[in-house]
N, C-alpha and C positions, 0 to 999 in steps of 0.2 A: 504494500500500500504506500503510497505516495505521502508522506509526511506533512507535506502542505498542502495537496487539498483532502488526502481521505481517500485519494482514487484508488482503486485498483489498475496494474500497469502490468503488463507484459513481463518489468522486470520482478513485479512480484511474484507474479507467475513462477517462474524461476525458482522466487526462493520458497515459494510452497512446495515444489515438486523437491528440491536440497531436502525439504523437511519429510517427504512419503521414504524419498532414497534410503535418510538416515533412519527410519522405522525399520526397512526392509533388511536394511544393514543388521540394524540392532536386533530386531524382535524386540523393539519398547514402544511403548506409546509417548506421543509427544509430550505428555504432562503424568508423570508418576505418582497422582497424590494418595491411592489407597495405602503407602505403609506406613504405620502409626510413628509420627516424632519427627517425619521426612519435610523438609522445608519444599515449596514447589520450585522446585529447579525443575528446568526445560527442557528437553531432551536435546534440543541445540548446545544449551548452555552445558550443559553436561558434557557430552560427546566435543565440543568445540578443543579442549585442547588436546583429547588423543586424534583427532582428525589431521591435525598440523605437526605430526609426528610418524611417518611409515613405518614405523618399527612398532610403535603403540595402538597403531590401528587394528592389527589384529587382536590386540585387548577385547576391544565391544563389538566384535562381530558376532551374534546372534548363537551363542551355542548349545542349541537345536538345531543348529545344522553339525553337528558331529563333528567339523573339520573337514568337511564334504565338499571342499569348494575351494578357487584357485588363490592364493595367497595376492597372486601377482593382479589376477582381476579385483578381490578384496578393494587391494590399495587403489586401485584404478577407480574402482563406483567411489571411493570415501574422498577421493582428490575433489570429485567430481561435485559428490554433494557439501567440501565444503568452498569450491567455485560459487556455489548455487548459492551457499549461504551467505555469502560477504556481507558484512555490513551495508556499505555503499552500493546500490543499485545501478551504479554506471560500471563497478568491475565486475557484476557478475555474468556470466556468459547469455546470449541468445538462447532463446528455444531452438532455434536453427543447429548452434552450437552443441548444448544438451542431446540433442538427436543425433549430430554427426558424431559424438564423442560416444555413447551408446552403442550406437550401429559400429564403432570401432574396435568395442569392448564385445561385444558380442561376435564380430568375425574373429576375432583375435582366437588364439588358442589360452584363453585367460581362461574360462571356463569348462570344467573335464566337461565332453560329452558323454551321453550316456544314452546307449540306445536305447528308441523306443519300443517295448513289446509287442510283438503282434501287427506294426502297424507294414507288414512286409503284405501280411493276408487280411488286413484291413479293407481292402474293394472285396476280395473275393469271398470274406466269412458271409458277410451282406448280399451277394450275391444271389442266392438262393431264395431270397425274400421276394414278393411281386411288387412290383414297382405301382403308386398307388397315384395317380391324375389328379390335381388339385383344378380347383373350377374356374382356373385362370388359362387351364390345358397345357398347364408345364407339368412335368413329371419329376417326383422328386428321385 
């Protein structure tokens, strides 16, 4: 949001998606307040200074994921979302930005692949099924 008038901007945009990122990262919610004696600290403000440290950032990564995931992409989403979170809305990246750096993170060998089950005979298990005219006379 825009400071002086209240707007919502494009660059907020940005920094709301930093803040779904760092959820996804962490498995927390943006506002921790159910544990008893807990001051509400942010999940920004929290994470903000293992984010700006590569070595610390595998600290708050989410562990329910068992260690199931690439160390190297890890550091790459948390660069990312704290891009997104900058204070000042003029250095935080484009949505444009955000997208190309994703789609980079994603081709990249940062994340082990894992193949999908089944989906080899995924057309053909269905197959066998009669195909059923919907009243627009497409067939699904």
């Amino acid at each position: 949001m825009n400071e002086q008038t209240g707007h919502l901007t494009p660059r907020s945009d940005v920094y709301s998606f930093g803040v779904v990122l760092l959820e996804l990262l962490t498995g927390r919610r943006v506002v921790e307040d159910e544990r008893p004696g807990f001051s509400e600290e942010t999940l920004v403000d929290w994470a903000r200074p293992f984010l700006s440290d590569s070595r610390r950032i595998l600290r708050i990564v989410d562990s329910r994921l068992g260690g199931q995931y690439s160390k190297k992409g890890a550091q790459a989403a948390a660069t990312l979302a704290l891009q997104c979170l900058n204070t000042d809305p003029k250095n935080r990246p484009t949505m444009v930005n955000v997208l190309a750096a994703l789609e980079a993170l994603n081709s990249s060998n940062s994340f082990p692949r894992t193949p999908k089950s089944g989906t080899e005979n995924h057309t053909t298990k269905h197959s066998s099924h009669p195909q059923k005219s919907v009243t627009n006379n497409h067939t699904l």
